[in-house]
C-alpha positions as CSV (number, residue, x, y, z in Angstrom):
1,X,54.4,133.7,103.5
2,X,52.5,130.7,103.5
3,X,52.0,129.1,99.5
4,X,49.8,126.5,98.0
5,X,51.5,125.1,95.1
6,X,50.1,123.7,91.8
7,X,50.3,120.8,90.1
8,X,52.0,119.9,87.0
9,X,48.6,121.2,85.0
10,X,48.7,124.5,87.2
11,X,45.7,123.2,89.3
12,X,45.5,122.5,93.2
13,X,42.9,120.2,94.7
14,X,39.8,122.4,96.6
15,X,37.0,120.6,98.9
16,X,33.2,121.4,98.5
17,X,31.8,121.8,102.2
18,X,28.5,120.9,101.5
19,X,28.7,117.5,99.4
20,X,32.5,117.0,100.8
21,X,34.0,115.9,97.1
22,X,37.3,117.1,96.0
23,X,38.1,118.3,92.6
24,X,41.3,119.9,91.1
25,X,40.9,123.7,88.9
26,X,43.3,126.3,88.0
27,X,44.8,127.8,90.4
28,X,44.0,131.1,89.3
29,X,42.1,132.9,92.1
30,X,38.3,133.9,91.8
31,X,35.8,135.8,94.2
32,X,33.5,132.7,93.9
33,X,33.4,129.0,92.7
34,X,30.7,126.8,92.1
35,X,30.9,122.9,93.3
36,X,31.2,120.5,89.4
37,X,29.6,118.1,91.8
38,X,26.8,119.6,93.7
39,X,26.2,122.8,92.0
40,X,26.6,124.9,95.4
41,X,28.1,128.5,95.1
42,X,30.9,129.3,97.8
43,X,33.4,132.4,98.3
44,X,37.0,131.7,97.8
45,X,37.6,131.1,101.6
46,X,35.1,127.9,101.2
47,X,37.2,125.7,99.0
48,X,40.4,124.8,100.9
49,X,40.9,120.9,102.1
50,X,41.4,119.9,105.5
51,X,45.2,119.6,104.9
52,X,45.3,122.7,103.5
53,X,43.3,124.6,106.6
54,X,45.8,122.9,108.7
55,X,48.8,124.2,106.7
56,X,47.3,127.4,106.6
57,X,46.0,127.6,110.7
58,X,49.8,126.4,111.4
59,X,51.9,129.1,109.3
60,X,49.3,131.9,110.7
61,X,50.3,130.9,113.9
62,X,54.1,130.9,113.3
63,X,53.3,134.3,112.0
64,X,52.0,135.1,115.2
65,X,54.5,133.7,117.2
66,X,57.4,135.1,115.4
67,X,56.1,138.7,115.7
68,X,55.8,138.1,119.4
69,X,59.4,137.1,119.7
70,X,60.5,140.2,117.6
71,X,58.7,142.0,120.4
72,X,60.6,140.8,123.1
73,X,63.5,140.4,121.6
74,X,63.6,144.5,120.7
75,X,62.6,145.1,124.7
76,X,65.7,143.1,125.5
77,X,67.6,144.9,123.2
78,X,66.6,147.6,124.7
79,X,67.2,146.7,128.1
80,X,70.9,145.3,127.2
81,X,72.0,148.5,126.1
82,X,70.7,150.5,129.4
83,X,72.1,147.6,132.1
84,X,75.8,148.5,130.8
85,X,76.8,144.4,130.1
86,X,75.0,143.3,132.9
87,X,72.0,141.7,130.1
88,X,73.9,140.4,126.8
89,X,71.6,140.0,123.7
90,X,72.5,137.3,121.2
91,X,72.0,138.3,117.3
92,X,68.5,138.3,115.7
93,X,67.6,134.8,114.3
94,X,66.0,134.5,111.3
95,X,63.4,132.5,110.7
96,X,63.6,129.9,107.5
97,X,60.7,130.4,105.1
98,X,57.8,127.6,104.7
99,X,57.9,125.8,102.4
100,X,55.2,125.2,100.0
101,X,52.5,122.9,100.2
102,X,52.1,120.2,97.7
103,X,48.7,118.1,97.4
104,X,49.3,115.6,94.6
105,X,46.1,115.6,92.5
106,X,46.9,112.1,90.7
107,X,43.8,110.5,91.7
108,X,42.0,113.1,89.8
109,X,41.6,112.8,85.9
110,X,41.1,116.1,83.3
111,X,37.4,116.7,82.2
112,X,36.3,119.2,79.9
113,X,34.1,122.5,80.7
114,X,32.4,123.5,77.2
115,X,31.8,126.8,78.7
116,X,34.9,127.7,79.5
117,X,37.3,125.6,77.3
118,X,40.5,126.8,78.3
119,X,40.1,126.4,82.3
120,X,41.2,123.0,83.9
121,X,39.1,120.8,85.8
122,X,39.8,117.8,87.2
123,X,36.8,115.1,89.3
124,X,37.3,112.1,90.9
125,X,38.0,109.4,88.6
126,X,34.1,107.8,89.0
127,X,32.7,111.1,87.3
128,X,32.3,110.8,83.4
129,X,32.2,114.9,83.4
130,X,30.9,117.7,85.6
131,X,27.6,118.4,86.1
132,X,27.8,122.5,87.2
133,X,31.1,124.7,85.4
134,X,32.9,125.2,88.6
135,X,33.3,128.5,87.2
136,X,30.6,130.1,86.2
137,X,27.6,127.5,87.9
138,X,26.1,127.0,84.3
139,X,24.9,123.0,84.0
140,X,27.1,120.8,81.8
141,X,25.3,119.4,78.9
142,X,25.6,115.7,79.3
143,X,26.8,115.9,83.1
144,X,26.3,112.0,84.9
145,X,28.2,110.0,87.2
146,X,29.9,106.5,86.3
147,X,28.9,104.4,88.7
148,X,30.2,100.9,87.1
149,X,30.3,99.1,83.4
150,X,27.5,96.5,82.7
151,X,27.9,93.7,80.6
152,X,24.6,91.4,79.2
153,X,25.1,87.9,78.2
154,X,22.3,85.7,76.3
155,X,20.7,83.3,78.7
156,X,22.5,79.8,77.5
């Protein structure tokens, strides 16, 4: 069974398909979440990153492929044991599990959600804070993006 594993803070990285940001929340799983960047309101299904649709489309396939050989492997079975030696059948393989995937969410940094203080959140490090909970949708008091640091001098 395919597995999409946490990071260190129990969150794994998910991919708005409207605005096409990444952000980082608990893993916990939800009916619905809520872009902290655009606002938008997705199912579940919505959120996963391109690496992790690939990971996904690749073990479903395995899936399918393995069942497949299980299938022709019993009607050899089968027909070994009626050609009397003539068709020998070699022992059932099994198949190794898949391993996990990992998306390191370093490049992410912790923000707070006032609505919901105990969830986990993480944005792209040029976001001072989220605008919509990615929970709930509910606007974050305060939300704005960092876009750079100015500095004014005094004319000499």
């Amino acid at each position: 069974m395919p597995e999409i594993s946490a990071d260190g803070d129990g969150c794994i990285r998910r991919r708005c398909i409207d605005c096409g940001r990444e952000f980082a929340s608990s893993i916990e799983q939800r009916d619905s979440y809520w872009c902290p960047y655009c606002g938008v309101q997705r199912s579940w299904e919505c959120w996963f990153t391109p690496v992790q649709k690939r990971y996904l489309d690749d073990a479903l396939a395995e899936d399918v492929l393995a069942a497949a050989y299980e299938d022709v492997e019993d009607v050899l079975a089968d027909l070994a044991l009626d050609s009397e030696g003539v068709i020998e059948t070699q022992p059932r393989r099994t198949r190794p599990p898949c391993a996990p995937l990992h998306e390191l969410t370093v490049d992410l940094l912790g923000v707070p959600v006032p609505c919901h203080p105990e969830a986990r959140l993480k944005l792209a490090s040029g976001w001072a804070s989220a605008r919509w909970c990615h929970l709930c949708g509910a606007p974050v008091p305060g939300g704005r993006r960092v876009v750079g640091r100015l500095r004014l001098r005094p004319k000499p």
